[in-house]
BADO-714745 format. One line per 4 residues: number of its first residue (from 1); their letters; for each residue x, y, z negated of N, C-alpha, C, O. Coordinates in steps of 0.2 Angstrom, whole numbers. Example, Ala and Ser with C-alpha at 12.3 -4.5 7.8 and 13.67 -1.06 7.14 Angstrom:
<recs>
1 = AS = 66/-28/-39/62/-22/-39/66/-16/-39/71/-17/-42  64/-11/-35/68/-5/-36/64/0/-39/67/6/-40
</recs>
This chain:
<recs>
1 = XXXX = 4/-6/0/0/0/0/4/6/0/10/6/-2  2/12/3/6/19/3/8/22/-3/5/19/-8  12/25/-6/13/30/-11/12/34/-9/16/37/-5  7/36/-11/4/45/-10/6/50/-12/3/56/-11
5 = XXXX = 14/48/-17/15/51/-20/20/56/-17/22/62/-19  23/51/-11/26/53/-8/23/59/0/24/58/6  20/62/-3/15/69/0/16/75/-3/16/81/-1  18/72/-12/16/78/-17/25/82/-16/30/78/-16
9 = XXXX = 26/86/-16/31/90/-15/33/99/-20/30/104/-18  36/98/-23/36/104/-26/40/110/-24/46/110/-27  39/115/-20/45/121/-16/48/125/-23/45/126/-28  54/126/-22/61/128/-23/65/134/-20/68/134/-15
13 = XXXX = 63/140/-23/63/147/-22/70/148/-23/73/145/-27  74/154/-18/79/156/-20/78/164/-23/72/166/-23  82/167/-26/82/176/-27/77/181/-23/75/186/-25  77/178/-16/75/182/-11/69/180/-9/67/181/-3
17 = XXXX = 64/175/-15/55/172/-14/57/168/-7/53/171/-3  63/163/-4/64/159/1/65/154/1/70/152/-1  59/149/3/61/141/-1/66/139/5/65/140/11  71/136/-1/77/132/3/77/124/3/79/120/7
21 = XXXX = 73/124/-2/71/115/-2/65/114/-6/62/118/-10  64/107/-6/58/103/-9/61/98/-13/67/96/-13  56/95/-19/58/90/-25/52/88/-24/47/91/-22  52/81/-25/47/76/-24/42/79/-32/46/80/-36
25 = XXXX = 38/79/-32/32/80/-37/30/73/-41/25/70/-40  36/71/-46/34/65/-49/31/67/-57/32/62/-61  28/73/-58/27/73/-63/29/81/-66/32/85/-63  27/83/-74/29/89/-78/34/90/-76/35/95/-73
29 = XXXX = 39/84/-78/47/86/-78/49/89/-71/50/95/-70  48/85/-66/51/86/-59/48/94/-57/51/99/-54  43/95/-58/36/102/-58/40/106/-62/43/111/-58  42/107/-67/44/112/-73/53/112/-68/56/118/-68
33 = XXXX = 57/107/-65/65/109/-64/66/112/-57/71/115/-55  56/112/-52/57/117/-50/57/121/-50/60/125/-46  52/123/-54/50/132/-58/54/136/-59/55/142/-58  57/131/-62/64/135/-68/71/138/-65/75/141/-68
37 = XXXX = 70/136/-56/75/133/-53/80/140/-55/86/139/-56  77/146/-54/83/152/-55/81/156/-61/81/162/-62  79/152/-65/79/156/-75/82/149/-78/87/150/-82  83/144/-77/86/137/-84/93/139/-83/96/142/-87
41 = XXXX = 96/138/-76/104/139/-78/105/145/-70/105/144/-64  105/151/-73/106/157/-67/115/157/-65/118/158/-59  115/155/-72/125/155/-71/128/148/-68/134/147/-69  124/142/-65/125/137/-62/124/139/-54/128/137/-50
45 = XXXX = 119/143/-53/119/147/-47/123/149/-44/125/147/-38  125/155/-50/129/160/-47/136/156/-46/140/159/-42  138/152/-49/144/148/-49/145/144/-43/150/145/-41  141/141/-40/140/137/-35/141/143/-28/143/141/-23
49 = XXXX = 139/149/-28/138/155/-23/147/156/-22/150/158/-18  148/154/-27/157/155/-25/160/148/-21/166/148/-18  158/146/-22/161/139/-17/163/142/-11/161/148/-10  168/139/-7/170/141/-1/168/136/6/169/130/5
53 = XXXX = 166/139/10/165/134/17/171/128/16/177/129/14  168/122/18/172/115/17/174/113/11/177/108/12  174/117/4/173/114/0/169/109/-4/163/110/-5  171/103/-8/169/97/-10/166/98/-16/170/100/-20
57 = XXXX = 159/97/-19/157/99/-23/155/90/-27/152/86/-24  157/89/-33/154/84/-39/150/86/-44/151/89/-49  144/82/-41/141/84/-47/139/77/-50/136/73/-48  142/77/-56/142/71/-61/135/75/-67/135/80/-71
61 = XXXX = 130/69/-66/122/70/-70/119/75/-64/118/81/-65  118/71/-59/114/75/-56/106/74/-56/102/77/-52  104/71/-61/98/71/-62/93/70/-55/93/65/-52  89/75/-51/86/73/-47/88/77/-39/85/78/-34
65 = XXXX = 94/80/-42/97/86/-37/98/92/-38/103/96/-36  92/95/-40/92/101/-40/97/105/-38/95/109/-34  105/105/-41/110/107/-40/114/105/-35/119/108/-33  112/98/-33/116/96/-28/114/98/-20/118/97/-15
69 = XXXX = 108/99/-21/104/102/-18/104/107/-15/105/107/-9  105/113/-19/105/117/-17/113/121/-14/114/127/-12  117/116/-16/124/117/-13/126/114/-4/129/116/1  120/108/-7/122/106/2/117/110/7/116/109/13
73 = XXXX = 114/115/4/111/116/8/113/122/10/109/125/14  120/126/7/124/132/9/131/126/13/136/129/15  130/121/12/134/118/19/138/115/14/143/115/18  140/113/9/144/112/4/142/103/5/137/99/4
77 = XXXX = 149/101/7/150/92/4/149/93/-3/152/96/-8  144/86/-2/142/85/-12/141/79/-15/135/77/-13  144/75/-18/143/70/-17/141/71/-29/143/74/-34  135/65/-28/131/66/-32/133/59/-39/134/53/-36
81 = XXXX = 133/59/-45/133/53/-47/127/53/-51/126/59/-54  123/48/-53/116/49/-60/114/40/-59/111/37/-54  116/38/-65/113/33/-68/108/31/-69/107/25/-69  104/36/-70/95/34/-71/93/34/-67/93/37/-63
85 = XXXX = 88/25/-68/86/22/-60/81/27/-58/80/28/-52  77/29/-62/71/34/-61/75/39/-56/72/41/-51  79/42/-57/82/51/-57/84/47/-49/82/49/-43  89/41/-50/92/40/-44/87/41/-39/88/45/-34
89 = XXXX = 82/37/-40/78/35/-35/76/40/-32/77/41/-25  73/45/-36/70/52/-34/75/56/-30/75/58/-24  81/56/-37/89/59/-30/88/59/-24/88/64/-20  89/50/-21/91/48/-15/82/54/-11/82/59/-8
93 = XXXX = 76/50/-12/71/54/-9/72/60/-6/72/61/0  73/64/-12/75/72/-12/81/74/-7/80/80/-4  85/71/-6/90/71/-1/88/69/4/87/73/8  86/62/7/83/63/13/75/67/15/74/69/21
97 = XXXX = 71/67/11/66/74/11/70/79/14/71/78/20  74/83/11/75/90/15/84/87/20/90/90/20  82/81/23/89/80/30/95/84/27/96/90/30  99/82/23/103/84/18/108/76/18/113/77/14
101 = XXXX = 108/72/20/111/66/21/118/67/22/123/65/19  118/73/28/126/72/33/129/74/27/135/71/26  126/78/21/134/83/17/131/81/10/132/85/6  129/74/8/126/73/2/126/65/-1/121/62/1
105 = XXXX = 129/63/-3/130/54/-6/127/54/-15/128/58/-20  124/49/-15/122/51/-23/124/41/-25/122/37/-21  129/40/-30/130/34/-34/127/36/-39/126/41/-42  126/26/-41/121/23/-47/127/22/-52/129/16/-53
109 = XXXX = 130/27/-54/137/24/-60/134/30/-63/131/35/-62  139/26/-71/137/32/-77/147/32/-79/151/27/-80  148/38/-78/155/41/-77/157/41/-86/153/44/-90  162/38/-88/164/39/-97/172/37/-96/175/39/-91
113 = XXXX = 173/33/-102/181/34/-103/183/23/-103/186/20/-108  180/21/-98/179/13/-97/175/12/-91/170/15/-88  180/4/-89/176/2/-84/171/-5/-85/173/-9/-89  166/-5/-83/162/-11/-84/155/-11/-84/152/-6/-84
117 = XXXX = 151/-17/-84/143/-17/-87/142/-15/-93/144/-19/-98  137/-8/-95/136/-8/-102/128/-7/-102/125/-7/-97  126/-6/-107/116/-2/-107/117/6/-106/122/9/-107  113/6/-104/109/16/-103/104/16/-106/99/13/-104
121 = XXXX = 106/19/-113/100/20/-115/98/26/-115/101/32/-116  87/25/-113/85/30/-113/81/32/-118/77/28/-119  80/38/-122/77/41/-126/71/42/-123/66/41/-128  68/43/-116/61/42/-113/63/37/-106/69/35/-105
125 = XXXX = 57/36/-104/58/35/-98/54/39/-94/48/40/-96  56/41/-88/52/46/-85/57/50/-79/63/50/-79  52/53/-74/55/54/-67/58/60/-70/56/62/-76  62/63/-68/66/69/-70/66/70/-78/64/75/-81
129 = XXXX = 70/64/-80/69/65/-88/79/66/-89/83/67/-86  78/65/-95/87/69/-96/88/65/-105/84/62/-107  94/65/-107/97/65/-113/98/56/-116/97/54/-122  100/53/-112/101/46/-112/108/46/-113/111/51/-115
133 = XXXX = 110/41/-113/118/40/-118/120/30/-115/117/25/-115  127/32/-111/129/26/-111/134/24/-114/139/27/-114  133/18/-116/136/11/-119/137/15/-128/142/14/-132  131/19/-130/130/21/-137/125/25/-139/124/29/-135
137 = XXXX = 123/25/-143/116/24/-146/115/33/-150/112/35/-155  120/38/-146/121/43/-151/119/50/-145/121/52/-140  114/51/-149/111/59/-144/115/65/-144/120/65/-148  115/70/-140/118/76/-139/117/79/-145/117/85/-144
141 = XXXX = 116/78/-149/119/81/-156/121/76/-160/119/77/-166  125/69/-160/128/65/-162/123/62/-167/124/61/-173  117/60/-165/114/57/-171/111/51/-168/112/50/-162  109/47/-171/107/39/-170/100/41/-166/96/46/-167
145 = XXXX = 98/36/-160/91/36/-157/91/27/-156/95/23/-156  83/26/-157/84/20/-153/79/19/-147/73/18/-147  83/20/-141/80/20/-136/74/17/-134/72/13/-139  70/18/-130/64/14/-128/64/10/-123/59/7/-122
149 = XXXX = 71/10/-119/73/7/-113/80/5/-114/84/9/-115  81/0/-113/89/-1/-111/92/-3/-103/90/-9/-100  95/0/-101/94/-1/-93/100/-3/-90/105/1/-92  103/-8/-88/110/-11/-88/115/-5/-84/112/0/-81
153 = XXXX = 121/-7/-83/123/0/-77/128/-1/-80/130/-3/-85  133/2/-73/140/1/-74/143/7/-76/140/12/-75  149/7/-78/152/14/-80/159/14/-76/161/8/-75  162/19/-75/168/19/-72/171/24/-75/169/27/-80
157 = XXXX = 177/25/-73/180/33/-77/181/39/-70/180/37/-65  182/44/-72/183/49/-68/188/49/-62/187/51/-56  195/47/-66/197/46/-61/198/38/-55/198/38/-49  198/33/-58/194/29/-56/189/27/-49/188/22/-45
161 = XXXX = 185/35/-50/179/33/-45/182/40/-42/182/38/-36  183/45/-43/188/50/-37/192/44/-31/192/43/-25  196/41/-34/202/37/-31/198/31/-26/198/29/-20  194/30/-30/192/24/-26/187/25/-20/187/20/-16
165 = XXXX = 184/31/-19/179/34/-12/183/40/-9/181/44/-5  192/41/-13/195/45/-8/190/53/-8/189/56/-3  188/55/-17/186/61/-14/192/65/-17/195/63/-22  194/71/-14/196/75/-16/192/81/-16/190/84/-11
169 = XXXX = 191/82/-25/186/86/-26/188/94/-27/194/95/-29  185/99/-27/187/108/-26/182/111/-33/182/116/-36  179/107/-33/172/108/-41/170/103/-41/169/99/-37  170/103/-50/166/97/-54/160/101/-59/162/105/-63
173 = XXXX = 155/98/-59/150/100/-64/150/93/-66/151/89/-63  148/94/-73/149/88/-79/143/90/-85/145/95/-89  137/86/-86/131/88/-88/129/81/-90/124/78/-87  132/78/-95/129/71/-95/127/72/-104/130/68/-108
177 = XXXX = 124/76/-106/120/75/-112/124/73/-120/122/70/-124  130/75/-120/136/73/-126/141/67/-123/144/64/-127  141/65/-117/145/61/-116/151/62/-111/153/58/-107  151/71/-113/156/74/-110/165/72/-109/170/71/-105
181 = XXXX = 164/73/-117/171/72/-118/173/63/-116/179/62/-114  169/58/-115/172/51/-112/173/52/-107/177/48/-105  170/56/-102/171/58/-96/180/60/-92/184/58/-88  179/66/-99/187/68/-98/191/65/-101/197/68/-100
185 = XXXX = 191/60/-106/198/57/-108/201/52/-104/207/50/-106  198/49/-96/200/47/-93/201/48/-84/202/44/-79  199/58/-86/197/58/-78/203/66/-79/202/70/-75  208/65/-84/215/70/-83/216/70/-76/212/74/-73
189 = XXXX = 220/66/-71/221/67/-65/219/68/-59/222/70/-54  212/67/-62/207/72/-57/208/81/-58/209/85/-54  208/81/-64/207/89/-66/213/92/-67/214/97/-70  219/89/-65/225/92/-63/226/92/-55/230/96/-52
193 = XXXX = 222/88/-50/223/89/-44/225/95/-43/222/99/-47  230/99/-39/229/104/-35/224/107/-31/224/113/-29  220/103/-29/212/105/-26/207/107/-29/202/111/-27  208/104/-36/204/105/-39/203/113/-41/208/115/-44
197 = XXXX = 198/118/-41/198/126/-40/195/128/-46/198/132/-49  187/123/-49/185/127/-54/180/120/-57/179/115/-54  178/119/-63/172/115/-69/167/118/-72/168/124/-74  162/116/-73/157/119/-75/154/113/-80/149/110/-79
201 = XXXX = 157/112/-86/154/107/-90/149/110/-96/151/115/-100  143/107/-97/138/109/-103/143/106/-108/147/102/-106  143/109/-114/147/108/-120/141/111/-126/137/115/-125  142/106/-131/138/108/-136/145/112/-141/151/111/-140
205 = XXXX = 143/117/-146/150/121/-149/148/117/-157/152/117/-161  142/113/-158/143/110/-164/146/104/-164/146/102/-170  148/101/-158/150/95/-158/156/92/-164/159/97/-166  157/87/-165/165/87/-167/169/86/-162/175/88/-163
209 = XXXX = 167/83/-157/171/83/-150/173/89/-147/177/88/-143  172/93/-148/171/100/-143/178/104/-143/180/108/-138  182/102/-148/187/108/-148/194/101/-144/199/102/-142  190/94/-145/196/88/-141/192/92/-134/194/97/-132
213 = XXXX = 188/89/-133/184/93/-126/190/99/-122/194/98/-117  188/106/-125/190/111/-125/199/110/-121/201/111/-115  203/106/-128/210/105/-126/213/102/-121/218/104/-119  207/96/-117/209/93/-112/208/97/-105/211/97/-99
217 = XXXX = 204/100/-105/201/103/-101/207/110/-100/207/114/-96  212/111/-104/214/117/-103/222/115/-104/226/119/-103  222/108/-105/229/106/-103/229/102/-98/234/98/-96  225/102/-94/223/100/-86/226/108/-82/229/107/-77
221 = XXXX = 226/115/-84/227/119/-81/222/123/-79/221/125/-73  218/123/-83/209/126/-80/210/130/-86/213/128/-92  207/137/-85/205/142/-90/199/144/-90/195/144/-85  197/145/-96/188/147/-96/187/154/-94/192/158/-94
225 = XXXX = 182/156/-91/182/161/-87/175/163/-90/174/169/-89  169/160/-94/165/162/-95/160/153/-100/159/147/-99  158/158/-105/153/152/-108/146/155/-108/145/160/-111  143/151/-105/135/158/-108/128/150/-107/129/143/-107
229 = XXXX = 123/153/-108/118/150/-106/111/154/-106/111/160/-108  106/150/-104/99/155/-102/98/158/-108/102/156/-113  93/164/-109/89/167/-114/84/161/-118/83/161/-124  81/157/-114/77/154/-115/78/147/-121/73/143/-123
233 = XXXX = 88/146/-122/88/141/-125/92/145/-132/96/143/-136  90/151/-133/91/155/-139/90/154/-147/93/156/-152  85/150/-147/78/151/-153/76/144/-150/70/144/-150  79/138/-148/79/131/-145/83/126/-149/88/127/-151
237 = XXXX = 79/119/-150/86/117/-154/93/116/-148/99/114/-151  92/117/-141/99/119/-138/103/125/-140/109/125/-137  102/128/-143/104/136/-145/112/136/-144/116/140/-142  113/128/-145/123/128/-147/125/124/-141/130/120/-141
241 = XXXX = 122/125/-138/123/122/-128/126/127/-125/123/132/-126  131/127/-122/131/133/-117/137/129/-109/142/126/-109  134/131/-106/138/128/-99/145/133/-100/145/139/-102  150/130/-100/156/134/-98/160/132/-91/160/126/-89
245 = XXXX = 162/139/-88/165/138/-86/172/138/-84/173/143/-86  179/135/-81/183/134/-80/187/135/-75/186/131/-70  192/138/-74/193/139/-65/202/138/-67/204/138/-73  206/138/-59/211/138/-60/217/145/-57/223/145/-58
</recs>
């Protein structure tokens, strides 16, 4: 039988009221990261507008694109990673919906600091949902959850999965819900590339990890150039999130 679902479509506005793309309509979440698309992260935007023609764009947690999206669609190679089967699925959609293929790859791996089969677990399950945690049972503010879902999946390391598909990447966004820091404890070689231009990682500032975080990331040869976040996660239990970013 048909999915009718795949009819509902939700547009995707830039600064100048001009839809540049569409997101499959699977629900509040997917509805709401349309809405949000130029008030949630304005300074993920404006970061991405710097990119240069022929540069390589990584976006690790790309949830259901939205960012990746909106890079390939200024002509930017981008190749996409997200674990969640729900997100992937919608990903891949979302990408071929708006003919976005030639400059857009999205992999079903969860990037940390090991290689192998572990659980992903999710706090919901849900089409454009977020805050899942692999191979450990500890939320973006370091506290115990017990998932509702345990979804198998493999993990790789940073550098590991750069080498192995031969990308050489010019930006990385890294938004994977407090499992930042396993990210970078074995993806150093990546973010010392010489190609490598600029990072744009969510960091929590109450983390206990944040200031290991912070070190590696700046003994890679990356300086912080800016930490901010929207108005709207002020008076939020996000309040001590803020995207930073990193350039060289």
């Amino acid at each position: 039988m048909f999915d009718f679902r795949l009819f509902w479509t939700e547009p995707v506005f830039n600064k100048s009221n001009k839809k540049i793309f569409v997101v499959y309509d699977h629900g509040e979440i997917c509805r709401f990261r349309a809405s949000s698309f130029l008030t949630k992260e304005p300074e993920t935007l404006d970061w991405i507008d710097t990119f240069d023609s022929g540069d390589n764009f990584l976006d690790i947690g790309a949830n259901i694109g939205i960012y990746s999206l909106y890079a390939a669609t200024k002509g930017i190679q981008t190749t996409c990673v997200e674990p969640d089967a729900l997100n992937f699925a919608l990903l891949n959609l979302n990408i071929k919906k708006n003919r976005l293929g030639h400059l857009t790859k999205a992999f079903p791996v969860a990037l940390n600091d090991t290689t192998g089969f572990f659980d992903l677990n999710l706090q919901k399950m849900q089409w454009g949902g977020a805050l899942s945690s692999f191979n450990n049972q500890k939320d973006v503010f370091e506290k115990t959850f017990e998932p509702v879902h345990k979804q198998g999946c493999f993990g790789e390391t940073l550098d590991n999965f750069t080498s192995s598909i031969g990308l050489n990447v010019n930006h990385i966004k890294i938004d994977v819900d407090g499992n930042e820091n396993l990210i970078l404890k074995n993806g150093t070689k990546t973010l010392q590339k010489e190609g490598l231009k600029s990072l744009l990682i969510e960091l929590d500032e109450k983390r206990k990890d944040y200031e290991s975080s912070i070190a590696i990331i700046e003994a890679s040869g990356l300086k912080l150039v800016i930490k901010t976040h929207s108005e709207m996660f002020d008076n939020s239990k996000f309040s001590s999130l803020y995207n930073h970013i990193f350039r060289k």
